[in-house]
C-alpha positions as a Python dict, from the first residue, in 0.01 Angstrom:
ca = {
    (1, 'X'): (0, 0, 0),
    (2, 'X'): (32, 131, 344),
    (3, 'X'): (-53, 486, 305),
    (4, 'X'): (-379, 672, 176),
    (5, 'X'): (-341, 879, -119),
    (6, 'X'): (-389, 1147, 112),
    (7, 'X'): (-83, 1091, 328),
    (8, 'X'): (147, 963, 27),
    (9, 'X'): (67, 1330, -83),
    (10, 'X'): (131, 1508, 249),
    (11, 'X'): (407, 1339, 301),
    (12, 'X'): (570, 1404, -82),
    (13, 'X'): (490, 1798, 27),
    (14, 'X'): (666, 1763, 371),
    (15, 'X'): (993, 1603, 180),
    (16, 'X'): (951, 1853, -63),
    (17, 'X'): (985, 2126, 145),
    (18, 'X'): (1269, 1979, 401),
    (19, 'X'): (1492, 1945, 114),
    (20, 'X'): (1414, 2297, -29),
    (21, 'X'): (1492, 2462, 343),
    (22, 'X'): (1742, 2231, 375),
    (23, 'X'): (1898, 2372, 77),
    (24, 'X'): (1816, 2717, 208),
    (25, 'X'): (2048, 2635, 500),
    (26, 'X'): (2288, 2571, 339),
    (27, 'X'): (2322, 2873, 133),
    (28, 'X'): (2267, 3059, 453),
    (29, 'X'): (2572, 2854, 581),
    (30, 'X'): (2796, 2933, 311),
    (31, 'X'): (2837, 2531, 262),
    (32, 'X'): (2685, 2207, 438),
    (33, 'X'): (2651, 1811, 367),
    (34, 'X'): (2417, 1853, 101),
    (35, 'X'): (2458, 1532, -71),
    (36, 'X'): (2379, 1300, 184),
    (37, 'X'): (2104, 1504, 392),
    (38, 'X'): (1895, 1521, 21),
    (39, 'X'): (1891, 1129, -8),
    (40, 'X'): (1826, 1083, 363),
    (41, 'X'): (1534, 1313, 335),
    (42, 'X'): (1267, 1101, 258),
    (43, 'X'): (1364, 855, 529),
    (44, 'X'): (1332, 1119, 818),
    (45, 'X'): (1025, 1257, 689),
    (46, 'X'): (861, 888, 710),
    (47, 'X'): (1006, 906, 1069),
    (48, 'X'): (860, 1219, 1231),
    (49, 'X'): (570, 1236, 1020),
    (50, 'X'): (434, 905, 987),
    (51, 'X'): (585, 579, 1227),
    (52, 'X'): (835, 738, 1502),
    (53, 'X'): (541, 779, 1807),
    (54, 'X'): (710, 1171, 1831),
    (55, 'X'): (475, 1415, 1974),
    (56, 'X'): (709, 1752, 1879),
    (57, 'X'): (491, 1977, 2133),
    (58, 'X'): (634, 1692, 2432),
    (59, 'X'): (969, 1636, 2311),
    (60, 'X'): (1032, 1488, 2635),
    (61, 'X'): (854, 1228, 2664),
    (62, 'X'): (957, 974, 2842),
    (63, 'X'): (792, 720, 2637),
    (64, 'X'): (872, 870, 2287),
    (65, 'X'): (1026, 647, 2058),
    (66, 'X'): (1389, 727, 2018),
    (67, 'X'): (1540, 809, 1665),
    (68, 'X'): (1933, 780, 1669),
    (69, 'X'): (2056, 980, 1353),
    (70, 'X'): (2417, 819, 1324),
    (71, 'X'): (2516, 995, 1026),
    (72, 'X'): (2518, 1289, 1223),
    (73, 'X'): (2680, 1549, 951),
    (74, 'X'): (2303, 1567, 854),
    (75, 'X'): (2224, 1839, 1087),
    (76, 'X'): (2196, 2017, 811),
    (77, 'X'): (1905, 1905, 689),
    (78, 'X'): (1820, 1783, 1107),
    (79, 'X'): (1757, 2125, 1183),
    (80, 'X'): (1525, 2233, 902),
    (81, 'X'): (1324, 1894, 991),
    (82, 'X'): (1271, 2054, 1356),
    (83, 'X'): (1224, 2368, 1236),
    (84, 'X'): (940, 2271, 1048),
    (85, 'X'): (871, 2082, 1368),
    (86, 'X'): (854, 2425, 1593),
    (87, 'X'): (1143, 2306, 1780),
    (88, 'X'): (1366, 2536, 1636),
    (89, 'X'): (1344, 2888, 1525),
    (90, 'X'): (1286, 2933, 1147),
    (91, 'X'): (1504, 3236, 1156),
    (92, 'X'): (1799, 3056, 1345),
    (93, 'X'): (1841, 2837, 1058),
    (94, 'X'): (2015, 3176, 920),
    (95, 'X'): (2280, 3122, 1186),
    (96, 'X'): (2378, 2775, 1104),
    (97, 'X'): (2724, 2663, 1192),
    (98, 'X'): (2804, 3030, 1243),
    (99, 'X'): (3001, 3209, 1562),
    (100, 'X'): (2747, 3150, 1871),
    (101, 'X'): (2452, 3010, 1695),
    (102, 'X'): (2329, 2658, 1896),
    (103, 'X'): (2335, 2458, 1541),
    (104, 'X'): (2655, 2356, 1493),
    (105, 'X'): (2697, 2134, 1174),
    (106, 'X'): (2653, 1857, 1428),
    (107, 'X'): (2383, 1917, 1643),
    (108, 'X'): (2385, 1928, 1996),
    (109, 'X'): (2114, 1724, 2198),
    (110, 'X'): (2172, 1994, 2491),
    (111, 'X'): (2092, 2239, 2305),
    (112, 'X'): (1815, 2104, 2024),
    (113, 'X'): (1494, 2027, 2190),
    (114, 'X'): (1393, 1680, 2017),
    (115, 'X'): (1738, 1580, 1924),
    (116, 'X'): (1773, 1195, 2116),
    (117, 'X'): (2143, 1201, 2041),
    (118, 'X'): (2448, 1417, 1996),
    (119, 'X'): (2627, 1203, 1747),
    (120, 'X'): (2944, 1302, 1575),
    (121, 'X'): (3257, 1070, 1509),
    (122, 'X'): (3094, 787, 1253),
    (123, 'X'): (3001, 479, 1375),
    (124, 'X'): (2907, 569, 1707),
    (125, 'X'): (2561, 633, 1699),
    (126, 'X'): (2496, 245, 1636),
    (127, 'X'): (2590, 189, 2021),
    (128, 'X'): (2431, 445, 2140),
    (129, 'X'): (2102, 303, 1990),
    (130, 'X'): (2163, -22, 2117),
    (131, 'X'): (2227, 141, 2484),
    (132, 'X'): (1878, 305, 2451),
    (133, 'X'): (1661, 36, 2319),
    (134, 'X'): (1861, -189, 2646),
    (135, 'X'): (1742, 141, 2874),
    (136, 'X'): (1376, 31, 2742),
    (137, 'X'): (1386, -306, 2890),
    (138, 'X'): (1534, -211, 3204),
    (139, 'X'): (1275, 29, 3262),
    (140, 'X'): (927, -155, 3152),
    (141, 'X'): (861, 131, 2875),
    (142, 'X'): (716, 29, 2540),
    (143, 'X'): (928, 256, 2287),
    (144, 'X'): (1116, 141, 1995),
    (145, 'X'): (1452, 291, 1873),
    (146, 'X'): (1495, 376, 1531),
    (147, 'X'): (1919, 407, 1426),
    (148, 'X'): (2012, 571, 1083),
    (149, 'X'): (2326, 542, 985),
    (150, 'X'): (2470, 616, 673),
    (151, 'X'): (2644, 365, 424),
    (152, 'X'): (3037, 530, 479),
    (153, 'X'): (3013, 477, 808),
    (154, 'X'): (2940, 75, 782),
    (155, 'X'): (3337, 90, 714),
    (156, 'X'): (3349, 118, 1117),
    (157, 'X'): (3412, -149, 1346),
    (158, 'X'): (3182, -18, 1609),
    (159, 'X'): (2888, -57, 1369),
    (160, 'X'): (2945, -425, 1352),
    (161, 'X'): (2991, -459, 1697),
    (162, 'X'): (2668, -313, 1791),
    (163, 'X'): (2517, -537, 1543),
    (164, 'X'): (2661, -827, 1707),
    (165, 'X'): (2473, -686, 2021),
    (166, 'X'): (2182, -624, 1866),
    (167, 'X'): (2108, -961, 1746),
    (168, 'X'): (2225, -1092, 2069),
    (169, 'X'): (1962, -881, 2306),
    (170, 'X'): (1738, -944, 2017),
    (171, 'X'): (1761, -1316, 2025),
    (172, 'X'): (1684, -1310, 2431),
    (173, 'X'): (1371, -1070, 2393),
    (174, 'X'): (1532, -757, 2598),
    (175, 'X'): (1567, -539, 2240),
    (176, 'X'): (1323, -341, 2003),
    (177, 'X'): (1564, -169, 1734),
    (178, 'X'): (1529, -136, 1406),
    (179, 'X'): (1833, -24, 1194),
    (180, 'X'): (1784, 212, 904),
    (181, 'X'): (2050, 232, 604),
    (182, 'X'): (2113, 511, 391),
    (183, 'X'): (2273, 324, 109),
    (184, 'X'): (2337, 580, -109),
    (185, 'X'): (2666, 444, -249),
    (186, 'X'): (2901, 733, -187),
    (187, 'X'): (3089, 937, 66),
    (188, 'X'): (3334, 1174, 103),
    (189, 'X'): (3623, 1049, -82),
    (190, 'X'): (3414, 876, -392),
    (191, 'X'): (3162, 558, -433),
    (192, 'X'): (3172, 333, -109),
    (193, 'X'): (3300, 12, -308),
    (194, 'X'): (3613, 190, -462),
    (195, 'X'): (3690, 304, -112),
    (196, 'X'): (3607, 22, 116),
    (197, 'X'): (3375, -249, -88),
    (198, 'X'): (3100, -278, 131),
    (199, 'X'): (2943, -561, -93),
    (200, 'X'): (2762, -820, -66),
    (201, 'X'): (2635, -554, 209),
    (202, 'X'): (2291, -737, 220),
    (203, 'X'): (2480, -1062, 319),
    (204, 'X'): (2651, -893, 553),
    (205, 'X'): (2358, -764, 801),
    (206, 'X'): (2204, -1161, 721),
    (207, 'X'): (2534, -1281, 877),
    (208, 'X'): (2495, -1071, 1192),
    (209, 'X'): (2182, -1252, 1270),
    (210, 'X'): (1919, -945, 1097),
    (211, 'X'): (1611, -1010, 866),
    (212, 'X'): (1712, -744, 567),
    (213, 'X'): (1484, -538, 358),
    (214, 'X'): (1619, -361, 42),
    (215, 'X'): (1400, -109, -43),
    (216, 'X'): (1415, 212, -275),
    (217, 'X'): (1445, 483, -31),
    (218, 'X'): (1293, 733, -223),
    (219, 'X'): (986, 574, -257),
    (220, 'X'): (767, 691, 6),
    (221, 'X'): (493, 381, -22),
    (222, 'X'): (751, 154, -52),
    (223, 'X'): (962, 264, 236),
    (224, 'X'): (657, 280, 407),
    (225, 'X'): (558, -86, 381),
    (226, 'X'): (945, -160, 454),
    (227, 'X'): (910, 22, 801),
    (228, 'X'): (520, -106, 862),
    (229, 'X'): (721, -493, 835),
    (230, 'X'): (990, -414, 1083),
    (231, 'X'): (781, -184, 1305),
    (232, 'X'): (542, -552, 1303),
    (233, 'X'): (889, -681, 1394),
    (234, 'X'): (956, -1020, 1372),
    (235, 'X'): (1250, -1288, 1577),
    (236, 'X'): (1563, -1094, 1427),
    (237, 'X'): (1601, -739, 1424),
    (238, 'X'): (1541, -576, 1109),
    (239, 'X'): (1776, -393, 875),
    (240, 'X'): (1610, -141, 643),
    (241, 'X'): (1898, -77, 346),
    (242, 'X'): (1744, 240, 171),
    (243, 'X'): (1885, 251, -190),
    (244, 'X'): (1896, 602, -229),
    (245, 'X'): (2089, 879, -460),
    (246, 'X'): (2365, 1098, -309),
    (247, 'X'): (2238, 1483, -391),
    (248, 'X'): (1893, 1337, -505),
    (249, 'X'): (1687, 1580, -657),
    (250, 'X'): (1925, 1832, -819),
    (251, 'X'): (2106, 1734, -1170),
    (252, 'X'): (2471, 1835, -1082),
    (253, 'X'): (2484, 1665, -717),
    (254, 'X'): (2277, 1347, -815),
    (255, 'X'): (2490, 1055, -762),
    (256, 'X'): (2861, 1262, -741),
    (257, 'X'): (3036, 1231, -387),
    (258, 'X'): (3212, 1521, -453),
    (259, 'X'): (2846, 1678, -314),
    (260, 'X'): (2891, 1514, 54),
    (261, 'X'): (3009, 1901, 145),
    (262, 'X'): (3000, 2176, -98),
    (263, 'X'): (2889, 2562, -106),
    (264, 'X'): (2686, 2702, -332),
    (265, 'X'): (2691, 3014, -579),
    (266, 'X'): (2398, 3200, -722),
    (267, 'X'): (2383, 3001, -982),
    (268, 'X'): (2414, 2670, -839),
    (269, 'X'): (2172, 2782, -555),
    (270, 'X'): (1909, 2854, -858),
    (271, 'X'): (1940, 2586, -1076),
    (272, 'X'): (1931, 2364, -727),
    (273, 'X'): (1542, 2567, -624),
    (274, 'X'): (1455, 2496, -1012),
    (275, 'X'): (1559, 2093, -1017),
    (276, 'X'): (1354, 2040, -639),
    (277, 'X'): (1079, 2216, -769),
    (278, 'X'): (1070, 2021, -1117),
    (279, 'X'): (1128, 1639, -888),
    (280, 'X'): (865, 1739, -628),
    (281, 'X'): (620, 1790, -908),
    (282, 'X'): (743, 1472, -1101),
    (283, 'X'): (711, 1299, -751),
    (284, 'X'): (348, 1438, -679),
    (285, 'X'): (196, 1370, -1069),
    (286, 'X'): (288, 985, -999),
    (287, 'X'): (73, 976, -659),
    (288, 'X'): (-229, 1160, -841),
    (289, 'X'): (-172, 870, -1093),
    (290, 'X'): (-131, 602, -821),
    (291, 'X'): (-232, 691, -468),
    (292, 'X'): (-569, 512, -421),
}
């Protein structure tokens, strides 16, 4: 296993808490993209926390690793994440996607300290990624670009074309990306294969010239040794595919697209608080009975 009990169990406690303020948010907000910002959760905390070389007091840096969050209708739970960060004001949250507040439900780089890129219409993210991890070789710096994108938006052709590219630079040693799926089977108008089968989506990455891992993304030492392998890297690019659960973590929005965007009543907003509370503690018994 790649992680010490002890940071298995501070990271379970940092995911813990980004979904619960992400959830927060979005009751603030009077509705958000719950669904997939809970199963991407895990994946982001591994990021900022653990692998991404992030320093969140030199956001700046000109020799950060960049993180390209594709799926950009996360900013929902993007904006707890650098909250918890100190990048953004804990109280602001309260003002998410409200009149004059600087969170919009898809964040703004200009106006987000930490945020690498403003990403909004699907698909686009994937060349933006490419376009940094290119800027790395020009220049002579060392950092790697991490891309997230979300399993809908595989139905664009601009995803695919940026894989093309990727495995091209890749292949002539002027590329360090590493692509990270959140295959979580749904989106906004129902399950990804009844909309636009996406299967064999494995097949599909192999085909574009990437060496795949399918991993259970909500399984922090797992995930873990899936990013330790591509971080190593390797003579393709690598393609994380996170299997992960749409709304994981609360029983009425696990595994239903019809949580992609939803508000939340007083009731729904409480049983939500109880169910995190109930998985966290599930999640944290296993690494007391595991973690080494």
């Amino acid at each position: 296993m790649a992680l010490t009990k002890q940071e298995w169990l501070d990271l379970e406690k940092k995911a813990a808490e980004l979904r619960e303020l992400c959830l927060d948010t979005v009751n603030w907000a009077g509705s958000g993209h719950w669904g997939g910002s809970s199963s991407c959760a895990d994946i982001m905390t591994l990021l900022y926390y653990k692998y991404a070389n992030f320093d969140p007091k030199n956001p700046a840096d000109p020799d950060r690793d960049r993180i390209v969050v594709s799926k950009g209708h996360v900013g929902i739970l993007l904006a707890p994440l650098f909250a918890m960060l100190g990048l953004v004001k804990k109280e602001d949250l309260k003002t998410f996607n409200l009149t004059g507040s600087k969170l919009g439900i898809h964040l703004d780089s200009n106006k987000v300290k930490g945020l690498d890129s403003s990403t909004g219409s699907l698909g686009h993210g994937s060349s933006i990624a490419v376009g940094m991890a290119l800027a790395a070789k020009l220049q002579g710096k060392k950092y790697k670009t991490f891309l997230v994108l979300g399993d809908g938006e595989c139905d664009e052709g601009s995803v695919w074309e940026a894989a093309m590219s990727t495995a091209h630079f890749k292949n002539r040693g002027t590329l360090d990306l590493i692509t990270i799926v959140d295959r979580n089977h749904n989106m906004i108008d129902g399950n990804t294969e009844d909309v636009m089968a996406l299967e064999p989506f494995e097949d599909k990455w192999k085909a574009f010239g990437f060496e795949t891992i399918v991993v259970n993304g909500h399984d922090i030492p797992a995930l873990a040794d899936a990013l330790e392998r591509a971080i190593a890297g390797g003579a393709k690019p690598f393609c994380i595919i996170a299997d992960t659960v749409k709304g994981e973590g609360v029983s009425y929005a696990a595994g239903n697209y019809k949580w992609h965007y939803g508000a939340l009543d007083e009731a729904k907003y409480t049983t939500a608080k109880k169910d995190l509370a109930e998985y966290a503690a599930k999640r944290i018994e296993r690494v007391n009975k595991e973690g080494k």
